[in-house]
N, C-alpha and C positions, 0 to 999 in steps of 0.2 A: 532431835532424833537423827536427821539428817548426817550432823557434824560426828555423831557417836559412828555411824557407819563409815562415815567416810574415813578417819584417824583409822579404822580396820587392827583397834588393838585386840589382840591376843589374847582378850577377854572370856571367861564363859558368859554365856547368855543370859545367867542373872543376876552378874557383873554388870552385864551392860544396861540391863532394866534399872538397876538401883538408882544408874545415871541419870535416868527418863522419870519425870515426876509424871508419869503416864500410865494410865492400866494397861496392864499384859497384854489384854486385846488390843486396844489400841494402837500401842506398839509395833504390832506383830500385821494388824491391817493397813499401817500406814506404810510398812516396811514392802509389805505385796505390792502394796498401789504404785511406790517409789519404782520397784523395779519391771513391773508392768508396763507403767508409762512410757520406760527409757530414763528415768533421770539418771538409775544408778545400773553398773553392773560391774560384777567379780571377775578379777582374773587374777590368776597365780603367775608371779612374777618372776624368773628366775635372776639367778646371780650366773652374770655370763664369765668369769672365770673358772668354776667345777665343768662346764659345759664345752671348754677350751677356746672361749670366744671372748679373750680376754679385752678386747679392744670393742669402744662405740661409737659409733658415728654419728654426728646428727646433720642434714642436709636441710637447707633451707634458699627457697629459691622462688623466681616468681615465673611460673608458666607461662608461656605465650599462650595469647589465647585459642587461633587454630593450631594451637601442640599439645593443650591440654591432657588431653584423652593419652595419646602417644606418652607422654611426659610421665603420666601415672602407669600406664603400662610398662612400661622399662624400671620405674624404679621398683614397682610391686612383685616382679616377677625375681628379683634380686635375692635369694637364699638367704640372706643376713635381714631381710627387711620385716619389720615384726610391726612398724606405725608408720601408717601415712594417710595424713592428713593436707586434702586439698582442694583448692577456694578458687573463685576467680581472681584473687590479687599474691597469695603467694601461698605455699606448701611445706610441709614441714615433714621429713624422715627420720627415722632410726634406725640405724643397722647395727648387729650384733653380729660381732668378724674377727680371725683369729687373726690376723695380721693387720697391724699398723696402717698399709697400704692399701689394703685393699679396696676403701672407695677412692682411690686415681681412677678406674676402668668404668665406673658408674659414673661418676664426673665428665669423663673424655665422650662418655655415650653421649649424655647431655648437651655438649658443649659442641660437638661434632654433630649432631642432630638438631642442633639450634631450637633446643625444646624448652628454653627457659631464660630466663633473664639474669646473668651476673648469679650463678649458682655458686656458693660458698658454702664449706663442710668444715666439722672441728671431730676430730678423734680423739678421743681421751682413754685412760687405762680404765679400766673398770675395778681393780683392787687397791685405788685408793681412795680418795674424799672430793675425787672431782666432779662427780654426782649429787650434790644435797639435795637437791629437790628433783622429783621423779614424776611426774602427772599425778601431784596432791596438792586438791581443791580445799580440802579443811581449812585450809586458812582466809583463804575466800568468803568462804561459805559463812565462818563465824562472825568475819565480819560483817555482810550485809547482814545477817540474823542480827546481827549486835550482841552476841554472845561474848562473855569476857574469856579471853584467851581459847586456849585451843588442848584439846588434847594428848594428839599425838606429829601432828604437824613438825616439822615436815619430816616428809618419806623422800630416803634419797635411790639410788643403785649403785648395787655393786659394794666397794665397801673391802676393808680389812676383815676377814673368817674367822671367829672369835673359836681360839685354840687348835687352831690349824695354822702349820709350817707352811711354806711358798712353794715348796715340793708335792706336799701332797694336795696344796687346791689345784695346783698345775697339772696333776695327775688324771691321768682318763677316770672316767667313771664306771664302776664294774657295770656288769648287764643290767645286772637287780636294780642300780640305784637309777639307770638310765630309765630302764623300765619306770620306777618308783617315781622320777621327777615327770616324766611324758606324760602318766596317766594321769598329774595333779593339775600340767598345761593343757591338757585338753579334755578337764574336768566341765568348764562351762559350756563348751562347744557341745561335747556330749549330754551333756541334760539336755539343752536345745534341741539336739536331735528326737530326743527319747520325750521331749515335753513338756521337760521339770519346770519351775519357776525361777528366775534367776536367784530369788533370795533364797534357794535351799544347795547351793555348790560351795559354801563356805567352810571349814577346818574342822566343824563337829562332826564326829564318828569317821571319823576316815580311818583306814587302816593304820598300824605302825609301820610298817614302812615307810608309807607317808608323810604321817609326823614325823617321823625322825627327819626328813628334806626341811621341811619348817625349822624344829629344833636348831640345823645345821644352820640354818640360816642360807641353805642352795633353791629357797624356793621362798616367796614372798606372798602370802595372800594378801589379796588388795582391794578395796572396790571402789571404782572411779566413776567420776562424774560425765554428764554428757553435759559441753559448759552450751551448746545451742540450746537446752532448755533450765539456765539457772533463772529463777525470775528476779525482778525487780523488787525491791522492797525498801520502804520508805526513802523516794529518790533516790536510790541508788542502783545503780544496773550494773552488770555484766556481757557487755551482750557481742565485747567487740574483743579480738581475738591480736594480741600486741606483741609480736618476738621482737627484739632489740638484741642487737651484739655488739662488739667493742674491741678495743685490744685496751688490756688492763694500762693501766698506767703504773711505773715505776715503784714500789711498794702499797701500791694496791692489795687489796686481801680481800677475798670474795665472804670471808662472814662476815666482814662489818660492813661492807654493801648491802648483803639482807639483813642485815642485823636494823641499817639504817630504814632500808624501804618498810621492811615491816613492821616498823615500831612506832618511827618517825613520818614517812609518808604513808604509812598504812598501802600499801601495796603489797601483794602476797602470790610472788610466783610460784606457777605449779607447774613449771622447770626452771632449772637453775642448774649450766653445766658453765665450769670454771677450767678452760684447756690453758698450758701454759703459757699461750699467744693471742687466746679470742676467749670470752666468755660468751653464755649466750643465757639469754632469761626470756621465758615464754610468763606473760600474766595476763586477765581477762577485765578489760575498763569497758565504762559505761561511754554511751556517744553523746550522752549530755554529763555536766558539769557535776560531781554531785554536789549535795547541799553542803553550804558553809557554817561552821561551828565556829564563832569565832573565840569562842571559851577554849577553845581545842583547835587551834588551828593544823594543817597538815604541811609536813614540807618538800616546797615542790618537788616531784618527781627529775624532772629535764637536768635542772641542773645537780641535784645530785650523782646521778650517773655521769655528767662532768669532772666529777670529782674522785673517780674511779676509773672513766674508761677514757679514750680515744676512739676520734674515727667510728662514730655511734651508725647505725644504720638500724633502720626502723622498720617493719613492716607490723603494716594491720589488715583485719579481714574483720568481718562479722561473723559472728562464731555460727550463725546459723549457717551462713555462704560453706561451710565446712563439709565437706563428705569424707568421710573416715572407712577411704578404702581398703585399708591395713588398719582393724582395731588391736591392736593389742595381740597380734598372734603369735605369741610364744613358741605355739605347739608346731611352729613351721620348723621353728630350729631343732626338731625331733623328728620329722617328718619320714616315714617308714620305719622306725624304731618298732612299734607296733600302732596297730590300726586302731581308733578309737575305740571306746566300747569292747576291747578283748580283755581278757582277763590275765592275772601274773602265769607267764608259763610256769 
């Protein structure tokens, strides 16, 4: 059930049941308890091109420990910053920003404030394929389930506009559609206010306006996982949080390095950003071994990203150590557009 929600396809609802050899109720009670708990929660994703934020950053870096606090502060308060995620041993950003350059000045904060350790950024375009994978756990997930393949795995961002010119995604967004996308980014935050249940802010009955940003593909429903509480199951964990980055090697090609991890080493990042000088792969390993098959054996991880990167650098945390001061907030890149909770002028 888990895995159907997380793939977040574009299903109706008794699409999705057909899936679940599960009664209705069931389904529907295991799906409350899911988001109750915290395992799961929705958020609408935009495509940061319609938006004019054609350009993303991801920043990755290891706090000092008395600059912690400061560290997260500066980079939180940054307009472009929509995820940040930070631990005692290292942190991880995203920024969404109309220009190329724009994190040199959050770097130079850093760097100049001595808030971090060897802080390193990769900016990539957001309108082409250098996005595959986007915080999707599905692949994760089916694995320790032991589930055969996956759904809809993986979800990347950003992405070529299916039937739209480079002029017109580049184009501002009239009022209406800015309105239209804002109220679908700060669809969950508004239930929360108002009380709803996470599991009821998902794409059924929404206006057409609405769907028409989905249709377009300028707005992405999503629902993501909180990986500090994925559990363990039949020895195998997730519990440890592993960003690795690289500089590609010479005809290096980033899908058949996921093509390898995930097939062959059974590794299944839930980031995967491929810039024309660094890549960078976010994925969640267990702190003991898992079990060995030796009918099926796996192929080591290490040396394969040898065989694709340079100059590897590794960081881990434990995914619980994680506080996720910037979840997912979209609705920041809209912010004063209109106030949550109001209706279309």
């Amino acid at each position: 059930m888990i895995a159907v929600l997380l793939a977040a396809r574009p299903d109706r609802e008794r699409e999705r049941l057909r899936q679940i050899p599960v009664p209705r109720s069931t389904y529907h009670a295991v799906r409350r308890r899911a988001y109750e708990e915290g395992w799961l929660r929705d958020r609408y994703i935009p495509h940061p091109v319609p938006l004019g934020l054609p350009y993303v950053t991801f920043l990755v870096a290891r706090p000092f420990a008395d600059r912690a606090e400061e560290f997260g502060r500066t980079v939180s308060v940054d307009p472009g910053n929509v995820v940040l995620w930070s631990g005692a041993q290292a942190a991880i950003a995203v920024l969404f920003q109309p220009e190329a350059g724009d994190a040199k000045e959050l770097l130079s904060r850093i760097e100049t404030g001595r808030l971090a350790s060897a802080p390193w950024s990769l900016t990539v375009r957001a309108d082409g394929p250098a996005i595959p994978v986007y915080f999707d756990f599905e692949g994760l997930w089916c694995h320790l389930a032991d589930l055969e393949g996956t759904l809809a795995y993986p979800h990347g961002l950003g992405g070529a506009l299916p039937d739209v010119s480079e002029d017109q995604a580049m184009a501002p967004l009239t009022p209406h559609q800015r309105w239209a996308v804002g109220e679908l980014l700060r669809r969950p935050f508004v239930a929360t206010e108002q009380g709803r249940g996470g599991h009821l802010v998902g794409p059924f009955g929404l206006p057409y306006s609405q769907r028409k940003m989905l249709a377009k593909g300028w707005v992405t429903h999503r629902t993501l996982l909180d990986p500090s509480r994925v559990p363990e199951h039949r020895g195998k964990s997730a519990d440890q949080v592993v960003m690795i980055t690289g500089l590609p090697k010479a005809g290096a090609r980033p899908e058949a390095l996921f093509a390898t991890l995930t097939r062959q080493c059974r590794v299944f990042p839930f980031l995967f950003v491929a810039g024309a000088d660094r890549w960078l792969l976010c994925a969640l390993g267990g702190s003991t071994p898992p079990p060995v098959d030796p009918t099926n054996p796996r192929r080591p991880v290490l040396p394969t990203l040898r065989d694709y990167l340079e100059g590897i650098d590794i960081l881990q945390e434990a995914a619980a150590g994680f506080v996720a001061r910037v979840d997912h907030r979209y609705d920041r890149l809209l912010a004063g557009d209109v106030r949550p909770g109001t209706s279309k002028p």
